[in-house]
C-alpha positions as CSV (number, residue, x, y, z in Angstrom):
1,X,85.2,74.8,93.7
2,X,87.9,77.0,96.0
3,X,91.0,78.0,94.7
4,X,94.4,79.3,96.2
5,X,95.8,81.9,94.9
6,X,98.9,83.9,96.8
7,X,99.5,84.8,100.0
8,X,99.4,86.8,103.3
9,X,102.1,88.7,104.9
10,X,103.0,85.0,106.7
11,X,102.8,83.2,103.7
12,X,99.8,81.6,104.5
13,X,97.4,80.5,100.7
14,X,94.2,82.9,100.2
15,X,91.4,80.5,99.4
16,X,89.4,82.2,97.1
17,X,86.2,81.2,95.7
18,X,85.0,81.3,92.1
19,X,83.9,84.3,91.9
20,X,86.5,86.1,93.7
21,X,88.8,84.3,91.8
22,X,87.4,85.8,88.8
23,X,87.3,89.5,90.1
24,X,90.7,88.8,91.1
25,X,92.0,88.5,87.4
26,X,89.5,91.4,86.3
27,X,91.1,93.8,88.7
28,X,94.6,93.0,87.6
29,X,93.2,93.4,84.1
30,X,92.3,96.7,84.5
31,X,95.2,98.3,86.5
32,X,97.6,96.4,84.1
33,X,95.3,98.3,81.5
34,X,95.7,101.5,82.6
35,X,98.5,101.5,84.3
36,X,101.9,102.9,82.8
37,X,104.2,100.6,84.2
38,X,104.4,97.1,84.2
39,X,102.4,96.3,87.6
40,X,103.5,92.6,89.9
41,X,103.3,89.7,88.4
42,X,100.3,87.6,89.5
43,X,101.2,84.0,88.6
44,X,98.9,82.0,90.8
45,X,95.6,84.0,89.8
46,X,96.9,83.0,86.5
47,X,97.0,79.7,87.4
48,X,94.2,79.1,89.6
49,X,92.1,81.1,86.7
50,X,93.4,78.1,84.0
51,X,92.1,75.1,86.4
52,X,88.7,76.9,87.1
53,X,88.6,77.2,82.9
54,X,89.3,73.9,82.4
55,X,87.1,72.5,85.5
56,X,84.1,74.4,83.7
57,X,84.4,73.6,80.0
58,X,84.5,70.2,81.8
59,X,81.7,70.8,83.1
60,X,80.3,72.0,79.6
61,X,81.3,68.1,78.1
62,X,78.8,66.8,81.0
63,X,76.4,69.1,80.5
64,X,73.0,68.2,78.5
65,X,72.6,69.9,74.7
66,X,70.5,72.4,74.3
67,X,70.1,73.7,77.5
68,X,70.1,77.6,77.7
69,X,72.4,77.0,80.8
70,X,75.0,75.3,78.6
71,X,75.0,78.3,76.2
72,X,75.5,81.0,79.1
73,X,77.9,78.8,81.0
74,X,79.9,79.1,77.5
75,X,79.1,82.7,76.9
76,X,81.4,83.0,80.6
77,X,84.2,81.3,79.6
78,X,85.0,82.7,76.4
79,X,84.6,86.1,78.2
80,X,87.3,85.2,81.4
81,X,89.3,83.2,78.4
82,X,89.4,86.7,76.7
83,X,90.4,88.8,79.8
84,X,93.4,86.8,80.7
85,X,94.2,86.7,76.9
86,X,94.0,90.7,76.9
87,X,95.7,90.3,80.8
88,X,98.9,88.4,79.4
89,X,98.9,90.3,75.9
90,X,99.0,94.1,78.0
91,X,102.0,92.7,80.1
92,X,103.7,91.9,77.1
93,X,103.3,94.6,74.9
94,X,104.4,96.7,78.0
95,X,108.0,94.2,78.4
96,X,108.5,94.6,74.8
97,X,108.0,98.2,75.0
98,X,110.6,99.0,78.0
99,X,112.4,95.1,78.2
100,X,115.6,97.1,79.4
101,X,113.8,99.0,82.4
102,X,112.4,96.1,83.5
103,X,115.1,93.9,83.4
104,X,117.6,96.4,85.2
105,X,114.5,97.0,87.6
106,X,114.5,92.8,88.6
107,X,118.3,93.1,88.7
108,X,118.5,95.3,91.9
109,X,115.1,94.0,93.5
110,X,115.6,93.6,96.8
111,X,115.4,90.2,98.0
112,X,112.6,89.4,99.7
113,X,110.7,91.7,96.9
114,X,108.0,90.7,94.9
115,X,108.7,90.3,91.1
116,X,107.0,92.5,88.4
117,X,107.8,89.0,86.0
118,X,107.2,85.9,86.4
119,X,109.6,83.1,85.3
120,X,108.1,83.3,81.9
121,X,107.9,86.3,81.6
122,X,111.9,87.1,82.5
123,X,112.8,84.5,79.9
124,X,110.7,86.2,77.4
125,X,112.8,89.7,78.2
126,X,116.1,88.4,78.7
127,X,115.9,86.8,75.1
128,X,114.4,89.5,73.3
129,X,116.8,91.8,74.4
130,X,119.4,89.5,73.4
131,X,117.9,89.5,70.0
132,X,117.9,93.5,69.8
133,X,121.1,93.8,70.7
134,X,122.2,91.0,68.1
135,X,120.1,92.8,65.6
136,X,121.3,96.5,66.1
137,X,125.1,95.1,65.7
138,X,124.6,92.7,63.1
139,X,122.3,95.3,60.9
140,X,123.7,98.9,62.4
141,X,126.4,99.0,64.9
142,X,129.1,96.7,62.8
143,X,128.7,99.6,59.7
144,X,128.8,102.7,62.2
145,X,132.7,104.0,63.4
146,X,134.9,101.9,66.1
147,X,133.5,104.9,68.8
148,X,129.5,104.4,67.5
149,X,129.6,100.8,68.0
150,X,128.2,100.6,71.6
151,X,124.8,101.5,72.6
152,X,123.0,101.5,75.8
153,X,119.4,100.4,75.6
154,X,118.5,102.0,79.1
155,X,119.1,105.1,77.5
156,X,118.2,104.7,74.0
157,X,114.4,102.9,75.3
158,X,111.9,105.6,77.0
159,X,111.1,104.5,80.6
160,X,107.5,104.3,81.6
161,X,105.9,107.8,82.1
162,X,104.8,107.5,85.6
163,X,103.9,111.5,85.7
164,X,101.2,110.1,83.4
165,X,97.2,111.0,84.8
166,X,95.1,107.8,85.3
167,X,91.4,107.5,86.1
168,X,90.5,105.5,89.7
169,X,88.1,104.5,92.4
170,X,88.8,103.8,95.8
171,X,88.4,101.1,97.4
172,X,90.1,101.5,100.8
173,X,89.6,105.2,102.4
174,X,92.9,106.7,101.9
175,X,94.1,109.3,104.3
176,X,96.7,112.6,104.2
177,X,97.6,111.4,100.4
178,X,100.1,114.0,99.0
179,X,100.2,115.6,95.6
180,X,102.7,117.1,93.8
181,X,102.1,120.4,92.0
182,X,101.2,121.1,88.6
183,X,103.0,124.6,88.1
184,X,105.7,126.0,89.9
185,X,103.3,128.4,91.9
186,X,101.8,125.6,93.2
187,X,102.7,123.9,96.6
188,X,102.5,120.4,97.1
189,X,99.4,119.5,99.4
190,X,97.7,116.5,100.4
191,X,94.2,115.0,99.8
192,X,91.8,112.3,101.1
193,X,90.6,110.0,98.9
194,X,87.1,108.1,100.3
195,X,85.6,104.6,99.7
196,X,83.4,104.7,96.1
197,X,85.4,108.2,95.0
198,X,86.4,108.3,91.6
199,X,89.7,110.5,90.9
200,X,91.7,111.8,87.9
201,X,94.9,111.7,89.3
202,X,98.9,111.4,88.5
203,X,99.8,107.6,88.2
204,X,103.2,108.3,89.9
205,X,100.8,109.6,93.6
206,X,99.0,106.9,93.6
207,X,101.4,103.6,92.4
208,X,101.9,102.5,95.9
209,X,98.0,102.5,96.3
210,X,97.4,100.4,93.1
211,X,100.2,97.8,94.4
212,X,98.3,97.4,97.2
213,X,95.0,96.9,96.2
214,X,93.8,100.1,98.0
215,X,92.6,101.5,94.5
216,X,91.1,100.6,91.1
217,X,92.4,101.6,88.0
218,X,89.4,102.6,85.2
């Protein structure tokens, strides 16, 4: 069974097949993982990975009892169930945790832009930072003086520490990369990073490298 998930540059469907399907989701996993940010939403791997789940515990109805095939077949689909539980659970601890960043973030998206939320996911933070806002003025704000009454969450909520380090492999040889400095003596200078390399390296260098798949967060 093939599955499409996403796009090229001329909109054309990737047909991926199981397996790559399945990598797919585990990749995202782990750079959602790792990363400090809330990373692009990736709503048709989602998707595509619910049909292949329900095409093989399908499957498991058909299949005969007893057969050690049955109970590995099983084994693999309560271990991709748990990675796109732990997928959708990082994602949303991460809106909860900077809801106003991310929201002001969608706001002035360029259009044409990818979204870091999907529809979902943008209802989800658009209500709950309704409800904080109801909550801080129906619990704080309304008992604080007429000039303590207002409060802005973008500056009240920590943004996402992108100057954070993050473990990586490369996938893609990556050429003249440049790298900040870590003291003030220091000049900023620029590094290659080969296919198989692993790197310890500041998320912030390397974000437009984990968008693009050119990297793997560990």
């Amino acid at each position: 069974m093939a599955a499409a998930a996403g796009g090229d540059s001329d909109g054309e469907e990737l047909v991926l097949t199981p397996a790559q399907l399945i990598h797919s989701l585990e990749q995202a996993w782990l750079n959602e993982k790792f990363a400090p940010e809330l990373l692009e939403s990736k709503p048709e791997v989602i998707e595509c990975v619910v049909e292949q789940l329900d095409h093989m515990e399908a499957n498991l109805k058909r299949a005969k009892r007893g057969d050690l095939k049955v109970s590995v077949h099983h084994m693999e689909v309560e271990r991709i169930r748990f990675v796109l539980s732990s997928y959708l659970r990082c994602r949303l601890v991460k809106i909860e945790k900077f809801f106003p960043h991310i929201l002001e973030k969608e706001k002035s998206r360029a259009e044409g832009e990818p979204s870091i939320l999907s529809p979902e996911e943008f209802a989800f933070a658009k209500e709950y930072m309704a409800n904080t806002e109801a909550y801080l003025k129906n619990v704080v704000l309304k008992h604080m003086p007429p000039n303590l009454q207002k409060v802005s969450l973008l500056k009240s909520v920590p943004k996402p520490n992108l100057d954070s380090f993050v473990f990586l492999r490369v996938l893609e040889r990556q050429e003249n990369i440049l790298v900040e400095p870590e003291t003030d003596e220091q000049r900023e200078y620029a590094i290659n990073l080969e296919e198989g390399s692993q790197h310890l390296i500041r998320y912030r260098t390397v974000a437009p490298l984990v968008a693009s798949g050119a990297v793997q967060l560990i």
